[in-house]
C-alpha positions in Angstrom: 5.7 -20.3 -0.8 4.1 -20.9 -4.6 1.2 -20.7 -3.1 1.4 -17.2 -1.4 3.1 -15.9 -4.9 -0.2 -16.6 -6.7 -2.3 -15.1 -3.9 0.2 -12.2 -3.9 -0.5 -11.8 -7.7 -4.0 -12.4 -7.8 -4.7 -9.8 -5.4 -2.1 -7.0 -6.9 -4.2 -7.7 -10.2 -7.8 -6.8 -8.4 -5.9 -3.9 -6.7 -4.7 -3.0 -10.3 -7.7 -3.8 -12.1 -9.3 -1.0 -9.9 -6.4 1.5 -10.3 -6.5 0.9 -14.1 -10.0 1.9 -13.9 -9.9 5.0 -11.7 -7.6 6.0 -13.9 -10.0 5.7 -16.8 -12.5 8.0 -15.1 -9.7 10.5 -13.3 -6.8 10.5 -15.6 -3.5 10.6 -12.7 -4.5 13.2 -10.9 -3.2 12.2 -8.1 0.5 13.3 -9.6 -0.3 17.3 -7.8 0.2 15.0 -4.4 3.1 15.6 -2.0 4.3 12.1 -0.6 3.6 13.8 2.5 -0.1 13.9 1.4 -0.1 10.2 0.1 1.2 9.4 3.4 -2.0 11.1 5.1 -4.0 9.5 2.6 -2.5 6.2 3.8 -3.4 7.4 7.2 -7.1 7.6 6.7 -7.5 4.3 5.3 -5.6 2.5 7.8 -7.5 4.5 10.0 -10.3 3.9 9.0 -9.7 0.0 8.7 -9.1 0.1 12.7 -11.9 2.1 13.5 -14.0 -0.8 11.4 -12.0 -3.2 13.6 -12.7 -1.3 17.3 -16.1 -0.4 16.6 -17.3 -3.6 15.1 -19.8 -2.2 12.4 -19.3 0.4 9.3 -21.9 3.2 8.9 -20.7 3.6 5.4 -21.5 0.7 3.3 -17.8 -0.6 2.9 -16.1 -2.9 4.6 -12.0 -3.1 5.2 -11.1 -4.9 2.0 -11.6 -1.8 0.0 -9.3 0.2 2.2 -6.7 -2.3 1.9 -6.8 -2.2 -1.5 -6.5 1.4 -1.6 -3.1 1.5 0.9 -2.2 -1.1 -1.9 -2.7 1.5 -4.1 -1.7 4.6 -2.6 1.4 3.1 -1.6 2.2 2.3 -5.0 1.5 6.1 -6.0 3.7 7.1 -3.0 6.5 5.0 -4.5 6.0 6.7 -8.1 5.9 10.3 -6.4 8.8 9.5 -4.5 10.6 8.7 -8.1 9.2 11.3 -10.4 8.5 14.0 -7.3 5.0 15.5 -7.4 4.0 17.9 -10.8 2.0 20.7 -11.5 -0.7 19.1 -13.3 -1.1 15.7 -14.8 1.5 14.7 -16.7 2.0 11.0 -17.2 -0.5 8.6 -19.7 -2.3 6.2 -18.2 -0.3 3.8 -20.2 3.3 5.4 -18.3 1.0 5.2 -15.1 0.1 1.4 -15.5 4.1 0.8 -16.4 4.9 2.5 -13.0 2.4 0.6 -11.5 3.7 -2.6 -12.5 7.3 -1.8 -11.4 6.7 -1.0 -8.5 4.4 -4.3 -7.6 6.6 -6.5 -8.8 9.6 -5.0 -6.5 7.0 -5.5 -3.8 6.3 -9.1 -4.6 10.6 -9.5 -4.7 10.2 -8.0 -0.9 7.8 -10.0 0.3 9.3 -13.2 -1.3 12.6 -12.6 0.2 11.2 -11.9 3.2 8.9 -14.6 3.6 12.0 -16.8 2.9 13.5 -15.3 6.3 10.6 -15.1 8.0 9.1 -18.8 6.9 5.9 -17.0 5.8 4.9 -15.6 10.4 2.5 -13.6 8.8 -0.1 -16.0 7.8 -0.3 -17.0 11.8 -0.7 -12.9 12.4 -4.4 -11.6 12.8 -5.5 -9.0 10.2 -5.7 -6.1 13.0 -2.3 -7.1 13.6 -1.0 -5.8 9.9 -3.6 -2.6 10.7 -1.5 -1.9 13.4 1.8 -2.8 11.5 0.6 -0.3 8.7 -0.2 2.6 11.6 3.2 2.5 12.9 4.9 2.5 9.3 2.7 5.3 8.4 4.3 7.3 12.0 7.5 6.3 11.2 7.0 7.6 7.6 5.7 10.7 8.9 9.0 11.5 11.5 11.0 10.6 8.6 9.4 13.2 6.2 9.4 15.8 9.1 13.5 15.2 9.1 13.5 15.6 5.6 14.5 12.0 4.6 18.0 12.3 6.9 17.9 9.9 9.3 20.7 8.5 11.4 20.2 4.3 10.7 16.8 3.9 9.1 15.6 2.8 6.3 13.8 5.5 3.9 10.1 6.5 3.5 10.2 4.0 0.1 10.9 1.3 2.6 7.8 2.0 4.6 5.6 2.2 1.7 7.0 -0.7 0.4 6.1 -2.1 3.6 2.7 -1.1 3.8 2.0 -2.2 0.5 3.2 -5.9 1.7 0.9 -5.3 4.8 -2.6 -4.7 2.9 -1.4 -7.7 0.7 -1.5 -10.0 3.8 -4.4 -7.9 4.6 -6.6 -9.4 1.6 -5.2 -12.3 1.3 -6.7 -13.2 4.2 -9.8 -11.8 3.6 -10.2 -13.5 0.1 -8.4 -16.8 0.9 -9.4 -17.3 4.7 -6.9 -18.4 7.5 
């Protein structure tokens, strides 16, 4: 389990490394987002990533590991909305951002670790359309649970699900950058 810990790291520090960098160029913009709308934005690239899958080919010159980075990301900024709740206009620093950020991937790498202890690490015998399809259903569930307003009867909360779907994209590029 060493092992996947440094893949785990590695590929949170490309995801970051890119969300550092946007940003750069956008400032957090992405604080005026609803969870509801990070969720759909979820949506599209897991979407998207299955679409790539079914279809076979990509008419836009991008493969699936940049959408997986992006649900990486996204559900990171999900987990921060979910905290602070969405604002008028930008109003973190990019430094306060990148803090966030590194919360909230480290409590992801605790999940996974604790979960791959349970699990003896099942998901590296999974197929990558398999954690598509994993992310697809958390994003469904995560929509139900927003349309009930967070009160459900004996499930675990929308942070859950990101938190999830963050693990899932992980996988996701591992696999893609490491192999089998």
């Amino acid at each position: 389990m060493e092992e996947t810990k440094k893949q785990f790291e590695h590929v949170i520090a490309v995801c970051r490394d890119l969300f550092a960098k946007k940003l750069h160029d956008y400032g957090a913009a992405w604080r005026i987002m609803r969870p509801s709308s990070v969720t759909d934005q979820i949506f599209i690239k897991a979407n998207r990533i299955r679409s790539i899958e079914v279809k076979g080919v990509s008419l836009v010159n991008e493969g699936i590991r940049p959408e997986f980075i992006a649900i990486v990301n996204y559900g990171i900024i999900g987990l921060i909305q979910l905290e602070l709740g969405y604002a008028e206009k930008e109003d973190i620093t990019e430094e306060r951002a990148l803090e966030l950020y590194d919360i909230y991937a480290k409590k992801a790498l605790e999940l996974m670790l604790a979960k791959n202890h349970d699990y003896d690490e099942a998901w590296r015998s999974m197929r990558i359309t398999s954690y598509t399809d994993l992310i697809l259903m958390k994003i469904y569930r995560t929509k139900q649970i927003e349309s009930l307003k967070g009160e459900t009867l004996v499930s675990e909360g929308v942070d859950a699900n990101y938190m999830d779907m963050i693990n899932y994209a992980v996988f996701g590029l591992i696999k893609l950058e490491f192999g089998e």
